[in-house]
MIDREN-71121 format. One line per 5 residues: number of its first residue (from 1); their letters; for each residue x, y, z of N, C-alpha, C, O. Coordinates in steps of 0.02 Angstrom, whole numbers, padded with zeros to 5 digits. Example, Ala and Ser with C-alpha at 12.3 -4.5 7.8 and 13.67 -1.06 7.14 Angstrom:
REM residues 2
1) as) 00660,-00284,00390,00615,-00225,00390,00660,-00165,00390,00712,-00166,00423  00642,-00112,00354,00684,-00053,00357,00645,00002,00394,00670,00057,00402
REM end
This chain:
REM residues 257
1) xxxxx) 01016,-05766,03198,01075,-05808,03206,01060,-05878,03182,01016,-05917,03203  01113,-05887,03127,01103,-05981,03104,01134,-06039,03145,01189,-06062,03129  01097,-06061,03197,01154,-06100,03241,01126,-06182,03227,01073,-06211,03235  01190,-06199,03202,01228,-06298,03168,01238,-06339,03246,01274,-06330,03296  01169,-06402,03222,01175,-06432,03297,01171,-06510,03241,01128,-06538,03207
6) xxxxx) 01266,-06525,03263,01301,-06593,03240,01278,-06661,03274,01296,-06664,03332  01252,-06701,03258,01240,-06751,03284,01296,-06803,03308,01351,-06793,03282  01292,-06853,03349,01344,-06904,03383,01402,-06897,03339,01383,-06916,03283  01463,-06879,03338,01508,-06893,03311,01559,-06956,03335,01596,-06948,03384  01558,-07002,03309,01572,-07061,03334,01665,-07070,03311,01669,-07102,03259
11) xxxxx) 01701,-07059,03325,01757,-07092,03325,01819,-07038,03282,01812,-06977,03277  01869,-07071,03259,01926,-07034,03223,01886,-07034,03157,01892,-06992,03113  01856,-07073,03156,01830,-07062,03066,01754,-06997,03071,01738,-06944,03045  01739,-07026,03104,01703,-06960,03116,01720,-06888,03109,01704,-06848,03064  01762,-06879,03173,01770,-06806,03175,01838,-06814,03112,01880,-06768,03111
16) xxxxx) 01842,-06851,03080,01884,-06826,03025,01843,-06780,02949,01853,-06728,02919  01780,-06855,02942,01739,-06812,02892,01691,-06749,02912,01667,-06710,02872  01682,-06747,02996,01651,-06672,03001,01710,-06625,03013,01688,-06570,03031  01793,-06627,03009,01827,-06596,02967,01846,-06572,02884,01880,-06529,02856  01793,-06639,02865,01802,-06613,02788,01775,-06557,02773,01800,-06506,02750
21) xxxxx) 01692,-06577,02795,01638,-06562,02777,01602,-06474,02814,01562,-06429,02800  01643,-06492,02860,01603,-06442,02908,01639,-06359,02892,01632,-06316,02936  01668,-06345,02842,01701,-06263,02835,01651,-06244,02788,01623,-06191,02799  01635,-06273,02742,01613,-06274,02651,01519,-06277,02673,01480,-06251,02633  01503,-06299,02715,01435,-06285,02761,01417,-06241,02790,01357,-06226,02798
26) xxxxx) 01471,-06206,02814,01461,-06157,02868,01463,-06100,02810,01433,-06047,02820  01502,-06113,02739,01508,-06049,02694,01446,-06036,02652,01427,-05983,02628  01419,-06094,02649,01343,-06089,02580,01287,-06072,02638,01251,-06024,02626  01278,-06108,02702,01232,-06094,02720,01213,-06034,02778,01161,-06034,02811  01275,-05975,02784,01298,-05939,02820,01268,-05959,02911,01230,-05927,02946
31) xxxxx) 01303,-06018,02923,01304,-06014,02980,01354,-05975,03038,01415,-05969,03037  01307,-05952,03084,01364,-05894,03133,01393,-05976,03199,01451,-05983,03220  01355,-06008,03211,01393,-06049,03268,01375,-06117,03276,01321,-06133,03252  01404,-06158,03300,01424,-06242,03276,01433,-06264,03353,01477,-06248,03393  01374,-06308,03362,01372,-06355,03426,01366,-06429,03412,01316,-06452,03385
36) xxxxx) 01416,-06464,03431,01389,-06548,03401,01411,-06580,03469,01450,-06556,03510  01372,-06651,03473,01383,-06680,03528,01450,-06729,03517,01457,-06763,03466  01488,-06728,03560,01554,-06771,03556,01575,-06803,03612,01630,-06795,03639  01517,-06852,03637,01537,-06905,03689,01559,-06953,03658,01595,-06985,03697  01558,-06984,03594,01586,-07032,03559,01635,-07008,03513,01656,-07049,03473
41) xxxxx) 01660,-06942,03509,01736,-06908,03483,01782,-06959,03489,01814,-06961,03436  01802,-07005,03532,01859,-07051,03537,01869,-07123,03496,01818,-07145,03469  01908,-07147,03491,01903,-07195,03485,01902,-07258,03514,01957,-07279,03533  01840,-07303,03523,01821,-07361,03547,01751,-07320,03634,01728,-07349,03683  01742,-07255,03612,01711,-07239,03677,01712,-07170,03697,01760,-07146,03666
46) xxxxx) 01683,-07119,03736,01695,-07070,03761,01740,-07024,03729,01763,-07035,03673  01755,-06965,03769,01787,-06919,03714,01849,-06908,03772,01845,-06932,03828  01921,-06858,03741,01960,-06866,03765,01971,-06788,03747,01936,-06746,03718  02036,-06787,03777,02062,-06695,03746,02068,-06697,03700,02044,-06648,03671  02112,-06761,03644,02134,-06733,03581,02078,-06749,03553,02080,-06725,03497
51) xxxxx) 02024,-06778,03562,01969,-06785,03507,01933,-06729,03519,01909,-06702,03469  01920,-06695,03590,01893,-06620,03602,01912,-06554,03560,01878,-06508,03535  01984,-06569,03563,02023,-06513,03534,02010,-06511,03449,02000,-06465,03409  02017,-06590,03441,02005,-06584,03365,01961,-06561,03331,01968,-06536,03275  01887,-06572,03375,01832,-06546,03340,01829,-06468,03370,01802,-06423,03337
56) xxxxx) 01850,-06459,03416,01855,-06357,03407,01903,-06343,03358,01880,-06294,03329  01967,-06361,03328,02011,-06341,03266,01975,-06332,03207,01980,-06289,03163  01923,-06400,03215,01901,-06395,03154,01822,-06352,03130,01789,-06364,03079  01808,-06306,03178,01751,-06257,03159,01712,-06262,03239,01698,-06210,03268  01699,-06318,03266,01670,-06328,03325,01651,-06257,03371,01698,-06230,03401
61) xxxxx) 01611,-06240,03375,01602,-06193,03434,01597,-06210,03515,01626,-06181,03560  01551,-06265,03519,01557,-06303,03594,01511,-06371,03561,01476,-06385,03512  01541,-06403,03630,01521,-06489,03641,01497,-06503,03694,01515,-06496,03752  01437,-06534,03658,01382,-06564,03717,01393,-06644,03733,01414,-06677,03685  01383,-06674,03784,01400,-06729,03796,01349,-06787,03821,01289,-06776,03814
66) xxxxx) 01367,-06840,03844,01282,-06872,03853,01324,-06938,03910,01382,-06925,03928  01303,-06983,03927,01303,-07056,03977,01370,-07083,03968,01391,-07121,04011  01416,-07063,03905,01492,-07081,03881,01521,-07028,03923,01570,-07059,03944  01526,-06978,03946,01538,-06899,03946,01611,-06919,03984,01666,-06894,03971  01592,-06985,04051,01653,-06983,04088,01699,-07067,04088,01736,-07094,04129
71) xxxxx) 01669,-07088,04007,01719,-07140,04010,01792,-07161,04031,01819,-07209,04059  01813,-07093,03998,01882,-07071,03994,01905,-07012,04054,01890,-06953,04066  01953,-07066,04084,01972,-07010,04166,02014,-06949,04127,02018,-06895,04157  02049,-06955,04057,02074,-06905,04055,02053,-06851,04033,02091,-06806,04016  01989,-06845,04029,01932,-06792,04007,01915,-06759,04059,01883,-06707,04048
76) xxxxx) 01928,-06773,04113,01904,-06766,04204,01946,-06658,04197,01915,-06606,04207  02003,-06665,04181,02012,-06590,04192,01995,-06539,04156,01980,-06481,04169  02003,-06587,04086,01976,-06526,04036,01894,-06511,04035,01875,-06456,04016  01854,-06553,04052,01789,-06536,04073,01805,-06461,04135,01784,-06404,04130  01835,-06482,04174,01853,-06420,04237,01868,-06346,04197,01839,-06293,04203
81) xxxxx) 01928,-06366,04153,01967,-06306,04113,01926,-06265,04057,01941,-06207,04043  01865,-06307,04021,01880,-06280,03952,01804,-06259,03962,01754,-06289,03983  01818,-06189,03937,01729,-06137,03948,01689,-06165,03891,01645,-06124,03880  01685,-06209,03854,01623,-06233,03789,01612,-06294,03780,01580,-06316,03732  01637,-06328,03823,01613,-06412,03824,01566,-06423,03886,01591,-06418,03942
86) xxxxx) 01485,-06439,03878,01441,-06445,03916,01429,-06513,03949,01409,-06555,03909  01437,-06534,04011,01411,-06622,04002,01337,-06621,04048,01318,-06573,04083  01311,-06671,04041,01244,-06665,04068,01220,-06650,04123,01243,-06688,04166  01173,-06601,04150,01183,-06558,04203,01138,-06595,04258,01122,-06571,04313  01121,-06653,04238,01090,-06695,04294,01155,-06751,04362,01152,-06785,04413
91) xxxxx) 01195,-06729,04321,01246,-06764,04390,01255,-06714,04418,01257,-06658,04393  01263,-06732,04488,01263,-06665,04548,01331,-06645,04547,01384,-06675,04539  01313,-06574,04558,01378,-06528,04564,01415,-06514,04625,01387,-06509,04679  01485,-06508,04615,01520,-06524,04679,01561,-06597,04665,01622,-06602,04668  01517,-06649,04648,01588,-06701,04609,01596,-06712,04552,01649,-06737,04532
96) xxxxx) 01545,-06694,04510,01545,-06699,04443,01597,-06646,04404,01589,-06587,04419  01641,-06659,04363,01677,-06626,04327,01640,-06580,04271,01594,-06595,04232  01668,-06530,04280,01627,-06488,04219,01553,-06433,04218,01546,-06396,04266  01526,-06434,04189,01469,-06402,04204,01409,-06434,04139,01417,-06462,04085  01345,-06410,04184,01288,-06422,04149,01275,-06371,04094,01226,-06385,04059
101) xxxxx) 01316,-06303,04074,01292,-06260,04035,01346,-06212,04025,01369,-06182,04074  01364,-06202,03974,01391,-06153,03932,01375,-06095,03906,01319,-06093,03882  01409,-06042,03902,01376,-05990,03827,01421,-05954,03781,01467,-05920,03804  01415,-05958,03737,01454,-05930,03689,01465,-05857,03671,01419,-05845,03631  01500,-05801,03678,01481,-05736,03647,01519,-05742,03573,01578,-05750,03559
106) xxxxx) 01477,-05736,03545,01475,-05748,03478,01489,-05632,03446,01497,-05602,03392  01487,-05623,03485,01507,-05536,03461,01425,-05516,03490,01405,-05520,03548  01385,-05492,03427,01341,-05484,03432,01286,-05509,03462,01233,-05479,03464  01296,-05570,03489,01248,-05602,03523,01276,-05669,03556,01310,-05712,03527  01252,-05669,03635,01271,-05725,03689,01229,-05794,03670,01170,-05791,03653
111) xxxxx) 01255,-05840,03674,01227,-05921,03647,01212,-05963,03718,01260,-05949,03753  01183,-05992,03741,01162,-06027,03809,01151,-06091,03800,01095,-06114,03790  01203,-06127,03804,01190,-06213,03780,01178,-06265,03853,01222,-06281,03893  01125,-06280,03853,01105,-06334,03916,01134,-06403,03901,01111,-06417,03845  01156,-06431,03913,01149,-06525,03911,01105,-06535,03951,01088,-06495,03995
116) xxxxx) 01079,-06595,03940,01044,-06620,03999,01043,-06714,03940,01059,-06728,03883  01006,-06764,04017,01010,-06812,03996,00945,-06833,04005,00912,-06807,04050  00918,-06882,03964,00841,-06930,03987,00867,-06967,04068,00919,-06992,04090  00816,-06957,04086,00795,-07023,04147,00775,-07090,04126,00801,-07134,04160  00738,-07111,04081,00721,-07165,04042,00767,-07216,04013,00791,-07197,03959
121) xxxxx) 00789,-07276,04032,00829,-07309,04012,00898,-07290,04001,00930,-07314,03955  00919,-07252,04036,00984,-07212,04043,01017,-07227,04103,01016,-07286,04122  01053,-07176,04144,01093,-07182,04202,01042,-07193,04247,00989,-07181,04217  01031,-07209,04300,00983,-07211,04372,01006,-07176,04416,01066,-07163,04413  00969,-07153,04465,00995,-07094,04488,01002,-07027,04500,01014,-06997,04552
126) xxxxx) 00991,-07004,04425,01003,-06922,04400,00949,-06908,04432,00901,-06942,04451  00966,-06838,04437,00895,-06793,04446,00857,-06778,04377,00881,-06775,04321  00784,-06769,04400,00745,-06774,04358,00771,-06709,04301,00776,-06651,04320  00782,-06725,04254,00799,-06670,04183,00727,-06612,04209,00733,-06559,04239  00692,-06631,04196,00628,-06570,04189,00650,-06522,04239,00654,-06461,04232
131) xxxxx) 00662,-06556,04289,00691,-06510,04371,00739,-06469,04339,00734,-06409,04325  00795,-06515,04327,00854,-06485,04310,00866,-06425,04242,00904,-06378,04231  00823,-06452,04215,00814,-06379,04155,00796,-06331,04174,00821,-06281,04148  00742,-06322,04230,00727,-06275,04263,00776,-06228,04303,00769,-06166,04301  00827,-06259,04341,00867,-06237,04377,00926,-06191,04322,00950,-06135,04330
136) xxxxx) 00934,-06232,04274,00989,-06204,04223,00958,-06160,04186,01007,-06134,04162  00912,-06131,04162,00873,-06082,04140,00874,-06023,04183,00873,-05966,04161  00875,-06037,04241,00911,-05956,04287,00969,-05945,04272,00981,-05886,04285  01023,-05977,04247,01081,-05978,04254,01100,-05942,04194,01150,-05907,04191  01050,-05952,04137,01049,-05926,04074,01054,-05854,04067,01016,-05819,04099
141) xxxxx) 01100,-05825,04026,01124,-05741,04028,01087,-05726,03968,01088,-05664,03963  01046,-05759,03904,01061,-05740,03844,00969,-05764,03854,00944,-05799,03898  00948,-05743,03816,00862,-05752,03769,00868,-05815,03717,00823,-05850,03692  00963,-05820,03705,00970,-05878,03639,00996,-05945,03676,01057,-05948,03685  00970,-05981,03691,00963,-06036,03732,00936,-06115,03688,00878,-06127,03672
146) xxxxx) 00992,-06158,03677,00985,-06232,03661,00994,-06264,03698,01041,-06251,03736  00963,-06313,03704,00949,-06376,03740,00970,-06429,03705,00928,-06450,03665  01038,-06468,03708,01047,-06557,03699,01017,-06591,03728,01052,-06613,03774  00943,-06620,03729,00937,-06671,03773,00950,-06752,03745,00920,-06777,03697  01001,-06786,03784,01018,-06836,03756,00991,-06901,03804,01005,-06922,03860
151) xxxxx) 00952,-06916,03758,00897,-06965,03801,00880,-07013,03737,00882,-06998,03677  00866,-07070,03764,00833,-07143,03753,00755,-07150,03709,00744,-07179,03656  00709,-07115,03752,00645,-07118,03741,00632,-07070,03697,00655,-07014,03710  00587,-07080,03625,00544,-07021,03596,00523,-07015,03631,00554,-06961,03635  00478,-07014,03692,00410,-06993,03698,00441,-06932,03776,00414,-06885,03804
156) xxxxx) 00522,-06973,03788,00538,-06913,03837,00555,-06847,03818,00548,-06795,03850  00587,-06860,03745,00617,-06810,03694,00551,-06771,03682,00548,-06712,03699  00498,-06801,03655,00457,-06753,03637,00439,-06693,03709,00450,-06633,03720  00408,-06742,03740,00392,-06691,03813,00425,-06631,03824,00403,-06574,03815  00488,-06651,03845,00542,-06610,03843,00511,-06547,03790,00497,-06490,03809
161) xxxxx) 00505,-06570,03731,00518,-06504,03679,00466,-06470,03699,00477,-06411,03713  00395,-06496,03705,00329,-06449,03735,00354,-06407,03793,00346,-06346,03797  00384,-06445,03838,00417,-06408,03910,00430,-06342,03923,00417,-06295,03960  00466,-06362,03871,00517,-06286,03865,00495,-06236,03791,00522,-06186,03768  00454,-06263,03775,00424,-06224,03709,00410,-06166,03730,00378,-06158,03782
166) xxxxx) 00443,-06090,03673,00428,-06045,03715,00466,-06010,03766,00458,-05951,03783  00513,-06058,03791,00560,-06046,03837,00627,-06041,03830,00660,-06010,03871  00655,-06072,03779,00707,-06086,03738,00713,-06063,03659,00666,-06031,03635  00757,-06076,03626,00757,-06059,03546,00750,-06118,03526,00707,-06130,03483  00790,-06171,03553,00776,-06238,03501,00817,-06310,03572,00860,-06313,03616
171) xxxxx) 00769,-06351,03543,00799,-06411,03579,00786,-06456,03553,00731,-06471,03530  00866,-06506,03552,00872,-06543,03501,00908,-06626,03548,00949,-06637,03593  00869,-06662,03510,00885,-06751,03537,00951,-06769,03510,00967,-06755,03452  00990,-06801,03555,01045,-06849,03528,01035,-06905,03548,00979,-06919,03569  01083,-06948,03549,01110,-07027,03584,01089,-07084,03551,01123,-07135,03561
176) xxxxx) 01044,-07087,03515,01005,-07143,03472,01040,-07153,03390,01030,-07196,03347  01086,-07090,03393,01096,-07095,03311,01088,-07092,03262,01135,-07088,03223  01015,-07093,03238,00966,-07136,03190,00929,-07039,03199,00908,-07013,03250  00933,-07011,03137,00900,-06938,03136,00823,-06958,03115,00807,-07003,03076  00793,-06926,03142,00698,-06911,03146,00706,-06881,03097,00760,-06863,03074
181) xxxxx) 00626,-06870,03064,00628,-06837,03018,00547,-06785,03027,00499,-06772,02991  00574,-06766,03110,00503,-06724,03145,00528,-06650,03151,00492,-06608,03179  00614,-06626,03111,00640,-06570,03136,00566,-06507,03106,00532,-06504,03054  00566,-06478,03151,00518,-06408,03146,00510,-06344,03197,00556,-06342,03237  00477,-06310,03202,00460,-06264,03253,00384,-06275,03289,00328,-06272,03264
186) xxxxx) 00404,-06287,03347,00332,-06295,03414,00287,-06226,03424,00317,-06173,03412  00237,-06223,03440,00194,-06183,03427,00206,-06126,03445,00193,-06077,03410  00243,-06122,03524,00267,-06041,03546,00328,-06048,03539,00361,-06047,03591  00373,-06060,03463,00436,-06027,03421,00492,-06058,03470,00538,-06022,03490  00484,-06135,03490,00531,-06172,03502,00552,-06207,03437,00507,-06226,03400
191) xxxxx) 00635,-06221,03413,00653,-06255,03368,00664,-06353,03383,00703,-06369,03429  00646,-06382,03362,00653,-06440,03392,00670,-06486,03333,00664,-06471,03273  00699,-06561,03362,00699,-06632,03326,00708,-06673,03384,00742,-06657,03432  00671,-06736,03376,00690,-06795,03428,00762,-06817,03429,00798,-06826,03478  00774,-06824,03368,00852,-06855,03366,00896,-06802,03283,00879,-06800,03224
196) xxxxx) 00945,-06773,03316,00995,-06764,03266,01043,-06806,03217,01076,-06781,03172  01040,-06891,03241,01053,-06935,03205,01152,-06924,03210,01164,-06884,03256  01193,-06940,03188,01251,-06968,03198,01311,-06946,03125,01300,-06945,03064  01361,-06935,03159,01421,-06893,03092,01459,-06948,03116,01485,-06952,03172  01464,-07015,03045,01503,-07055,03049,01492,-07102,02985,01475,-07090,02927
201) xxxxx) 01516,-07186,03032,01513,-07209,02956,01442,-07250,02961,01414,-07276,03010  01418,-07245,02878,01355,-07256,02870,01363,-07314,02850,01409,-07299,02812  01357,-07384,02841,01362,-07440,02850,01368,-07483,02907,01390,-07541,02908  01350,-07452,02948,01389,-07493,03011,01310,-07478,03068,01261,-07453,03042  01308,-07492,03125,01267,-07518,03187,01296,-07453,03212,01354,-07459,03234
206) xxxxx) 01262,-07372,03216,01272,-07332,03263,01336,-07318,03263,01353,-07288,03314  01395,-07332,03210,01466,-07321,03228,01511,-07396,03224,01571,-07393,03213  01483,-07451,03232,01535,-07511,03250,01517,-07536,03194,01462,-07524,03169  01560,-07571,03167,01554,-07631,03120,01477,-07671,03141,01456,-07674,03199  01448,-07693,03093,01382,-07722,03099,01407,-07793,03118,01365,-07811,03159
211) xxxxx) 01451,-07843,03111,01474,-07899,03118,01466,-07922,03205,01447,-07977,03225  01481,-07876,03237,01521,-07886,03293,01446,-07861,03342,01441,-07873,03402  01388,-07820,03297,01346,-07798,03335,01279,-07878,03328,01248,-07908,03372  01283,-07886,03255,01244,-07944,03254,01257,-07990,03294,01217,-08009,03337  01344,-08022,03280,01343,-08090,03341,01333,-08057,03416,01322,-08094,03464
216) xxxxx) 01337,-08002,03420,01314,-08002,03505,01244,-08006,03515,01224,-08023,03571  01205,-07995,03473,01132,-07999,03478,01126,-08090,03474,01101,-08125,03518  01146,-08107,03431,01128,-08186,03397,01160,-08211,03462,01132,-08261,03484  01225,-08182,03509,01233,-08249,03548,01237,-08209,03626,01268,-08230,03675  01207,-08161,03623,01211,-08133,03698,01275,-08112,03750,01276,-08084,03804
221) xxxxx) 01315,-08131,03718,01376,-08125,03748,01422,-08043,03738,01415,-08004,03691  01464,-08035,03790,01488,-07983,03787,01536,-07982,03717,01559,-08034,03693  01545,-07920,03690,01579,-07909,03655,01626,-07851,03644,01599,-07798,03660  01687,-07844,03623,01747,-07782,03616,01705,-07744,03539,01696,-07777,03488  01689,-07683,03546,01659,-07642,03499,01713,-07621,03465,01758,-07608,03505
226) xxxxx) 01735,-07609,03383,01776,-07573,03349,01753,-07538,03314,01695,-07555,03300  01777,-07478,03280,01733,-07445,03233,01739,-07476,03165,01783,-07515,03145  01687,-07452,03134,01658,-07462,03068,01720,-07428,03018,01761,-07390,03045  01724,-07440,02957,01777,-07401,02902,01713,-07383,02846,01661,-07416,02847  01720,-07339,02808,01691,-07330,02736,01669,-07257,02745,01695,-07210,02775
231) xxxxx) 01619,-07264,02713,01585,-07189,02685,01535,-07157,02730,01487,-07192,02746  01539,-07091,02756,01536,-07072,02812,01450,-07030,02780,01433,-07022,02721  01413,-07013,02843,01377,-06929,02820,01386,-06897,02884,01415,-06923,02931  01356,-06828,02885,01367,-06795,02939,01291,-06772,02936,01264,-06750,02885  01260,-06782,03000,01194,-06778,03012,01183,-06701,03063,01218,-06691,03113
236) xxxxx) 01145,-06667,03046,01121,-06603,03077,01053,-06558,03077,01012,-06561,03032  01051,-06530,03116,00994,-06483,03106,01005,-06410,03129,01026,-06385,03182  00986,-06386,03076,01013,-06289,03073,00943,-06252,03099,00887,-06248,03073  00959,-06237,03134,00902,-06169,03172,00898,-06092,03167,00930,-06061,03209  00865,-06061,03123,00879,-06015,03122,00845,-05965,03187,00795,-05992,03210
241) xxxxx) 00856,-05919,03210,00853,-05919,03297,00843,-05820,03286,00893,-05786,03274  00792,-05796,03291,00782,-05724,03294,00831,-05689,03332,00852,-05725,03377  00850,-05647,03331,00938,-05619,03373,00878,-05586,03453,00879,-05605,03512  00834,-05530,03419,00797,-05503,03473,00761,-05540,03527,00762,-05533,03588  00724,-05588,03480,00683,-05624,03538,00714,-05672,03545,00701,-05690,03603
246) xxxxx) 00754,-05712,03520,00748,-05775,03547,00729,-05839,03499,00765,-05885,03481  00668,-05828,03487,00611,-05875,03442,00652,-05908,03408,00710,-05889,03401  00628,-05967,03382,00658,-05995,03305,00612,-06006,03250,00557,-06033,03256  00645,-05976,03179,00621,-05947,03130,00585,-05998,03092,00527,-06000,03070  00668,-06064,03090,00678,-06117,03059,00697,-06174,03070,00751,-06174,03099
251) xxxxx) 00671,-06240,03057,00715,-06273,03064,00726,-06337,03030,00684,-06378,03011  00793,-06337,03025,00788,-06352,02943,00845,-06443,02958,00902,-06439,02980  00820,-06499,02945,00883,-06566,02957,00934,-06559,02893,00936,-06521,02845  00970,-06608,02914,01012,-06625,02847,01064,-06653,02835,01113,-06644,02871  01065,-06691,02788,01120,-06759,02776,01193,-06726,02734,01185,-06693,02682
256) xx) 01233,-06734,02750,01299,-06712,02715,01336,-06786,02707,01358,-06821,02752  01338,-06798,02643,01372,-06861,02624,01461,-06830,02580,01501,-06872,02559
REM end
């Protein structure tokens, strides 16, 4: 199984060009299923229904989410309602909307998508991810099992991937934007990358106009974020994932301009 793991999709311009881009990908490189993270689907922040909905119209199989997940109160039910949108399984359950894990039946074979978030310069609070991967790995029905971990730190991202090496098919970094160029397979046939890097516009600070990101650095002061305009890429990494065991074969990054 070829399973497409989309990096940050940041805004209307975003999930517009991983509407261009994302049918004509899935046809050359025969991918069977499409997971991208879409806490920044909205515009100016967090994701909403119609930016949810848009990226399942447009090829999406499920959406992983990260520290944006509950910007938007009106995301609060459809997290409840919708079986393929994952948000990070370190907020406790019982008030948290949604769930820590998904799976896809894809026909021939069940898909097991974890979120989870870093502890490291992130929310305060959460339970420890390592814990929590643990717990959601019982929960797992399928041998084909990905991991979003959307965290801050390389060095938490890496851990993570040793962790579960072996245990999983592939686990893959978001939230930073900025794609690694460490995508490969871990020694016991985990697929991994620190960061999947960002489907948006490429000129700009992570998604915003660079203008508005500089003077907040140069003068410390708060600032209203807008998005960036121009020429977009769509950042990913394709895993190719053994159907029987589990393992991953391949793993392969890649820039779509």
């Amino acid at each position: 199984m070829r399973i497409l793991c989309i990096g940050d999709v940041v805004g209307s311009v975003g999930c517009r060009f991983l509407r261009e881009k994302l049918p004509a990908l899935k046809r050359v490189k025969g991918i069977d299923a499409v997971i991208c993270n879409g806490e920044n689907s909205a515009d100016g922040n967090g994701i909403t229904p119609a930016s949810a909905d848009f990226l399942f119209n447009s090829g999406v199989n499920a959406i992983t989410l990260g520290n944006h997940a509950f910007r938007r109160r009106e995301i609060y039910d459809y997290l409840e309602q919708s079986p393929f949108t994952a948000r990070p399984a370190n907020y406790p359950d019982g008030t948290t909307p949604g769930s820590g894990i998904v799976e896809l039946d894809m026909g021939r074979r069940v898909v097991s998508i974890i979120n989870l978030m870093g502890n490291m310069f992130l929310e305060s609070g959460l339970d420890c991810a390592f814990d929590v991967v643990d717990r959601m790995l019982a929960r797992a029905s399928s041998k084909i099992i990905l991991v979003d971990f959307h965290a801050e730190a390389t060095s938490e991202k890496r851990a993570m991937g040793y962790y579960l090496d072996g245990r999983v098919s592939a686990v893959f970094g978001t939230h930073t934007h900025v794609q690694t160029s460490d995508a490969q397979v871990l020694p016991k046939g985990t697929g991994y990358i620190t960061d999947v890097g960002m489907t948006g516009v490429i000129h700009s600070v992570l998604g915003v106009k660079t203008e508005i990101i500089i003077e907040k650095f140069k003068t410390k002061m708060p600032a209203r974020f807008e998005q960036a305009n121009g020429e977009c890429s769509m950042e990913a990494v394709l895993f190719d994932v053994d159907d029987n065991s589990g393992k991953c074969k391949s793993a392969e990054s890649m820039r779509v301009e």
